[in-house]
N, C-alpha and C positions, 0 to 999 in steps of 0.2 A: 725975349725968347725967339721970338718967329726971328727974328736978324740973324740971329743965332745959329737955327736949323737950315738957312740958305744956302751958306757956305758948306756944308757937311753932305747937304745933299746935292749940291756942284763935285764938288771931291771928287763924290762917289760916282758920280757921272762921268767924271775927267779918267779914274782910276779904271773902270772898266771900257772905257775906249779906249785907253793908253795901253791894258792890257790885249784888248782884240787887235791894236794895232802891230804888237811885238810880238805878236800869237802870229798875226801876215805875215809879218816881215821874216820872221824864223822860219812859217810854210817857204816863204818865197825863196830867201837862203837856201832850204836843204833843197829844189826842184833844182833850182839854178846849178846847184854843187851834182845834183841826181841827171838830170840833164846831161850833158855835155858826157857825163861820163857813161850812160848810156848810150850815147854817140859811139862813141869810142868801144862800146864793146859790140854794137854794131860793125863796126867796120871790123875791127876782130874777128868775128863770125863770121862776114864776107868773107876775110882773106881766107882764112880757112879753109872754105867751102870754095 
């Protein structure tokens, strides 16, 4: 039994840092995509103005 419950509560382990890590990685994606294009509307407003 105990051999048993190792592995499941490893998983579980793995399962929720694999999800914190693609939870980052998707933050990270949409700033990078947010980013740059708030640049861009920066400079927009400059020219404007």
């Amino acid at each position: 039994m105990g051999r048993h419950a190792r592995p499941t509560r490893g998983g579980k382990l793995l399962s929720m840092r694999s999800k914190k890590q693609t939870e980052r990685q998707l933050l990270l994606m949409e700033s990078s995509l947010a980013y740059p294009r708030g640049k861009e509307e920066k400079k927009a407003i400059t020219k404007k103005e």
